[in-house]
C-alpha positions as CSV (number, residue, x, y, z in Angstrom):
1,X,75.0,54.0,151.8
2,X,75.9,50.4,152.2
3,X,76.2,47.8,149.8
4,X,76.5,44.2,149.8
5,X,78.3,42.3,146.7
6,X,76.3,38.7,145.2
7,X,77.8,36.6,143.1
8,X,75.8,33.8,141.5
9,X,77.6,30.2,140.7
10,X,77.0,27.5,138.9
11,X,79.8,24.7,138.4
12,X,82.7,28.0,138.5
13,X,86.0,28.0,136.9
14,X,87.4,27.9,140.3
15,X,90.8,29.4,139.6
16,X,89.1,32.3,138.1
17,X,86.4,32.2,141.1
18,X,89.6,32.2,143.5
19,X,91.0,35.5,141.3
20,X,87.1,37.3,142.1
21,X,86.5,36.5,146.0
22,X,90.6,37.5,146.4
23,X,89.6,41.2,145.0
24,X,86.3,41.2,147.0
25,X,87.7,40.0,150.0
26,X,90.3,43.5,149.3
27,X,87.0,45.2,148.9
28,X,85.3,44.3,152.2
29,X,89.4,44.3,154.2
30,X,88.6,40.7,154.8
31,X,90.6,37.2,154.1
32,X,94.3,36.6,153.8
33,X,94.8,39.4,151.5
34,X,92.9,42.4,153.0
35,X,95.8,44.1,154.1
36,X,97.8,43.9,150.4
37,X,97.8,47.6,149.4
38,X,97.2,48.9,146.2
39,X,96.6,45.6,144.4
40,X,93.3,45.7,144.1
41,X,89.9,47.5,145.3
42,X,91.5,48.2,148.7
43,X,88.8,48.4,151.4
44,X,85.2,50.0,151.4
45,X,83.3,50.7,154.5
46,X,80.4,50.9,152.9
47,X,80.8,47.5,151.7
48,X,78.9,45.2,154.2
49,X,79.3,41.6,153.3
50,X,80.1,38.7,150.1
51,X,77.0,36.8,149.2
52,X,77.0,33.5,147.2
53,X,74.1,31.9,145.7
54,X,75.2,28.6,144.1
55,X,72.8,26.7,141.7
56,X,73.3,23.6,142.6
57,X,77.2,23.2,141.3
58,X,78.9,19.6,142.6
59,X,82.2,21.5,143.5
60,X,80.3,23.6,145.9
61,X,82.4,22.1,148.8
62,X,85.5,23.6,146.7
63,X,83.0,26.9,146.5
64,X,82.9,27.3,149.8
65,X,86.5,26.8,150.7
66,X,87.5,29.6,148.5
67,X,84.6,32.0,149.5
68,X,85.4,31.3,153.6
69,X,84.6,34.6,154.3
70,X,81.0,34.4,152.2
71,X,77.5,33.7,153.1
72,X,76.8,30.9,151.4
73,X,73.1,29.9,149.9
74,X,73.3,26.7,148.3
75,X,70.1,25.7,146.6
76,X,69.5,22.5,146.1
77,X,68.6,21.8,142.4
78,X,69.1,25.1,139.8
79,X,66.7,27.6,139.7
80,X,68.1,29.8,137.1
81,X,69.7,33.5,137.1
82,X,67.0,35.1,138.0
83,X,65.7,32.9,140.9
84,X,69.0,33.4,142.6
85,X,69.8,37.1,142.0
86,X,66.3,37.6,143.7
87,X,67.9,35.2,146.7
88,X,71.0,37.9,146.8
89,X,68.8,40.9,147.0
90,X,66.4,39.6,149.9
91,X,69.5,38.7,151.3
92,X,71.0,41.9,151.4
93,X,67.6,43.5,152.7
94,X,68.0,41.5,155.4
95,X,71.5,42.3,156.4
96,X,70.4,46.2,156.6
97,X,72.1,47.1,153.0
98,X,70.5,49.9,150.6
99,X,72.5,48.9,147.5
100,X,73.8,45.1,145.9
101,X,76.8,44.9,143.5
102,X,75.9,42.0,140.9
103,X,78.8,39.8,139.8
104,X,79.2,36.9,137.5
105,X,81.6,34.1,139.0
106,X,84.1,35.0,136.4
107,X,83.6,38.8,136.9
108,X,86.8,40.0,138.5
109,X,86.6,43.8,139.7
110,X,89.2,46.3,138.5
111,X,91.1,48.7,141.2
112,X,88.8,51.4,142.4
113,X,85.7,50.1,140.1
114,X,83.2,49.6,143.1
115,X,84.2,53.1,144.8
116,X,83.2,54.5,141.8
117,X,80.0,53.0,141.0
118,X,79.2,54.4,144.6
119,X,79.8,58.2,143.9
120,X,76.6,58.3,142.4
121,X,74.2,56.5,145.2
122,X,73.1,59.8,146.0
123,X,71.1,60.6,142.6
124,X,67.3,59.4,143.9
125,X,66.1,58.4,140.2
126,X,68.7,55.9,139.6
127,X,67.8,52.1,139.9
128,X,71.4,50.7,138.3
129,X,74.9,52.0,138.0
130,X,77.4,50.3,136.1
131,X,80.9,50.0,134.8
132,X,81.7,49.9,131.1
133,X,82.1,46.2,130.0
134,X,85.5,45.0,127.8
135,X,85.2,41.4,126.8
136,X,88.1,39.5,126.7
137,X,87.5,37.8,123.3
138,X,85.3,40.6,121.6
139,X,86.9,44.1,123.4
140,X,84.7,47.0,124.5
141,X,81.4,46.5,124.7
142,X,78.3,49.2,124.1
143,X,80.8,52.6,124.1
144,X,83.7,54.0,122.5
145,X,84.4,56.2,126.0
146,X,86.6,55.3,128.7
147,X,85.7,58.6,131.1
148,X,82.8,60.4,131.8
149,X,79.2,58.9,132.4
150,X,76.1,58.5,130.6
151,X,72.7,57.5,130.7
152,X,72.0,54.2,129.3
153,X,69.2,52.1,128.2
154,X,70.2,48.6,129.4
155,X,73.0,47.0,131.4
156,X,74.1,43.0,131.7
157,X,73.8,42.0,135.0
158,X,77.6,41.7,135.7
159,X,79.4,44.7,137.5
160,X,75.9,46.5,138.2
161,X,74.9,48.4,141.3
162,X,71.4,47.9,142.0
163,X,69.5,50.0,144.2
164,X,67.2,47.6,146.4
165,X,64.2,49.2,146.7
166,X,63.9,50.0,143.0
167,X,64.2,46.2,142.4
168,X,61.6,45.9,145.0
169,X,59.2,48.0,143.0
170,X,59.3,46.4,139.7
171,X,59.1,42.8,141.2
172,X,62.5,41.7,141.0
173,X,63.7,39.8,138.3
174,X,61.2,37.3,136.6
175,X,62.1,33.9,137.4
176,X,60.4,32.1,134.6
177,X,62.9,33.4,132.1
178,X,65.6,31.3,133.9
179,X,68.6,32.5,132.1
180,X,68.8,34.8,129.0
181,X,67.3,37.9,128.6
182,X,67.2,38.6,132.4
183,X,69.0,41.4,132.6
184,X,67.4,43.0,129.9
185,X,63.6,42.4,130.8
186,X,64.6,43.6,134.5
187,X,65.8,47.2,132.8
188,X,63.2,47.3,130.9
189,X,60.7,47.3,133.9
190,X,62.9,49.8,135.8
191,X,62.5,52.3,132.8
192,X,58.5,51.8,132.0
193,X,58.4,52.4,136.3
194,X,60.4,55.8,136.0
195,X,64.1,54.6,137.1
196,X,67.2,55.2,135.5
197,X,70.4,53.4,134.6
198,X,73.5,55.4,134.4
199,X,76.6,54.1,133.2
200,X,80.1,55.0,134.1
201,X,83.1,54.6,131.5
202,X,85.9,55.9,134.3
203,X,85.9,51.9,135.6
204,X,85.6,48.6,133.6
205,X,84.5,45.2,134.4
206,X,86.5,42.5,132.5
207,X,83.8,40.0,131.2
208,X,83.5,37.0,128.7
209,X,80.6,36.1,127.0
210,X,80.9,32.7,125.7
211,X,83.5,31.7,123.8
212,X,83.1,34.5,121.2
213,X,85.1,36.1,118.6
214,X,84.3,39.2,116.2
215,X,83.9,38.6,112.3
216,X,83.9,41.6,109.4
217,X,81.5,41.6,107.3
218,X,81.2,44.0,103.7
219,X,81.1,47.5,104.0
220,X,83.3,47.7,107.1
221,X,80.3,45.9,109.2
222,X,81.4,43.7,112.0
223,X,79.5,40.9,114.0
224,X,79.8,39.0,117.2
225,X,79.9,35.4,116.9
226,X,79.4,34.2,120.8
227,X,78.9,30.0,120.3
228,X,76.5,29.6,122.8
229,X,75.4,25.8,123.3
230,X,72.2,25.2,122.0
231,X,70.4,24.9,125.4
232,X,71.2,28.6,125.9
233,X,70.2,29.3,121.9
234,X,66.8,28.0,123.4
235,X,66.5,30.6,126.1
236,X,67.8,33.3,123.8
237,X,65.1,32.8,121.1
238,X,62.1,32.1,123.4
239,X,63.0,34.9,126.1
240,X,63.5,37.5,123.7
241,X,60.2,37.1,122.1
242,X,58.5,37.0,124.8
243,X,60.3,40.0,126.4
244,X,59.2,41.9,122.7
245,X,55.8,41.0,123.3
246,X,55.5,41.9,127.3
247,X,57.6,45.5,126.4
248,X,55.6,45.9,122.9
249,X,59.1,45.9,121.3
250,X,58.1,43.1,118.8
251,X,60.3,43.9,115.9
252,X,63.1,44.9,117.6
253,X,63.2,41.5,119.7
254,X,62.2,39.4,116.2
255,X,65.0,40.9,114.2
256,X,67.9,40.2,117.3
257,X,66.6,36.6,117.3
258,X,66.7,36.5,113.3
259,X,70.5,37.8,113.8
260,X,71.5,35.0,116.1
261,X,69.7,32.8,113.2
262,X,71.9,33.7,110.6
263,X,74.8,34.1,113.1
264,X,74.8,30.1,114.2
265,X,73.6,29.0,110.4
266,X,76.5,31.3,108.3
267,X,79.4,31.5,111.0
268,X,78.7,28.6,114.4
269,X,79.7,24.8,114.7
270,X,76.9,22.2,115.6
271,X,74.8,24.7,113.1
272,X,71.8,22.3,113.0
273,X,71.8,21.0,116.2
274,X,72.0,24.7,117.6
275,X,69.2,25.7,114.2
276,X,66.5,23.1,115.9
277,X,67.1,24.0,119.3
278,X,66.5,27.8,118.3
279,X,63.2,26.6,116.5
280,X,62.1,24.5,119.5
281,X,62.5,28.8,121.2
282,X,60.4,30.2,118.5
283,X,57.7,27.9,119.4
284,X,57.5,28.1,122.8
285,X,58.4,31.5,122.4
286,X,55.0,32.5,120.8
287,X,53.3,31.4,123.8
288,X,51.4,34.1,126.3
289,X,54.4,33.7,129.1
290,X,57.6,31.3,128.8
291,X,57.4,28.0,131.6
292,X,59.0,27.8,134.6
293,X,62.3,25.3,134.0
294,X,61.5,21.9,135.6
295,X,65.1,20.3,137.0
């Protein structure tokens, strides 16, 4: 089994970019710190190369400095999450690999975490296999365990191995959702086609979804309050209804966008300017398939 590792950018944090291609670069027993041991992922054989798709960023000169060891795609204008995760994994079919670890730019790998995900390459129904996620702002995410593995019925893209041909036979990720939502609509087709995503809590992946923080409500019921701009409110709200229409899981996808409603109105900043930008989502949301993003 070999893997290759993709990492999508898009005007990085370069410090913490510098702290993920440092841990890679451990991983794959390449760059200045390959021969450090024991301070991070130490290397993997199986791990074939570091791939960078950058959407557009204007520090990708800085990008590339830091990720000397990378293969660099650098597309001209951005084309969204999806457009350039589909870039890594044609990529990686082309350098020979079976398998592509998915990273965000600000995604730092734990000791031993892609090692792990790898023990279970050998399962043939499994399309994904992922760590457990701990925010840094709102803590563990989706699981109370931190050892053993379970099946699951969605991952984020972040910290995921995906098996290659499995995204191949669901059509990769759909491009036209741009941003939000992607991760989920790709799981979704994996599980209507027969494929499985297993999770493993024995390894995290460090992760930070906007700038959120968790509120109590009555009754001992908490909430996530992520203060996302409003140009990502837009995606939310018109990805997720269309992803409840195209996976007939309407009301499930209506009531998560009327929770992100009364999130921004009761709890958010910029409330009305995020309110009509969510609105402007509902209406484009209702249409038969959301438009490809123009830049």
């Amino acid at each position: 089994m070999e893997y290759a590792i993709g990492i999508v950018t898009y005007q990085p944090d370069l410090a913490r970019l510098r702290e993920n291609v440092s841990a890679l670069d451990l991983a794959l027993g390449s760059g200045p710190n390959a021969d450090v041991p024991d301070s991070a992922e130490g290397p993997d054989p199986s791990a074939k190369s570091l791939i960078i798709v950058d959407n557009a960023s204007y520090n990708i000169s800085d990008i590339r400095a830091i990720a000397a060891n990378a293969i660099v795609i650098a597309n001209e204008r951005n084309l969204g999450i999806a457009a350039a995760l589909n870039q890594l994994c044609r990529k990686a079919l082309e350098l020979g690999c079976e398998w592509l670890v998915t990273l965000d730019q600000d995604s730092v790998i734990q000791p031993g975490m892609l090692k792990e995900l790898a023990r279970y390459t050998d399962q043939p129904d499994l399309a994904i296999i992922c760590p457990r996620i701990e925010d840094r702002n709102l803590g563990r995410q989706h699981t109370r365990h931190t050892s053993g593995t379970e099946y699951v019925s969605h991952a984020i893209t972040a910290g995921n191995l995906v098996r290659l041909s499995a995204w191949e036979a669901v059509g990769g990720f759909t491009e036209e959702l741009f941003i939000d939502g992607v991760d989920f609509d790709f799981c979704l087709k994996l599980r209507e086609n027969g494929w499985q995503i297993l999770r493993t809590n024995n390894v995290c992946l460090y992760q930070e979804m906007g700038h959120g923080r968790r509120i109590s409500l009555p009754f001992h019921h908490q909430m996530s309050v992520l203060n996302h701009s409003p140009q990502r409110l837009y995606y939310i709200t018109r990805n997720y209804l269309w992803i409840g229409r195209q996976h007939h899981q309407r009301l499930h996808w209506t009531l998560e966008v009327a929770k992100r409603m009364f999130i921004v109105l009761c709890f958010e900043h910029d409330k009305w300017q995020k309110f009509r930008a969510m609105i402007m989502g509902l209406r484009h949301g209702l249409g038969t398939c959301p438009q490809r993003r123009k830049t």
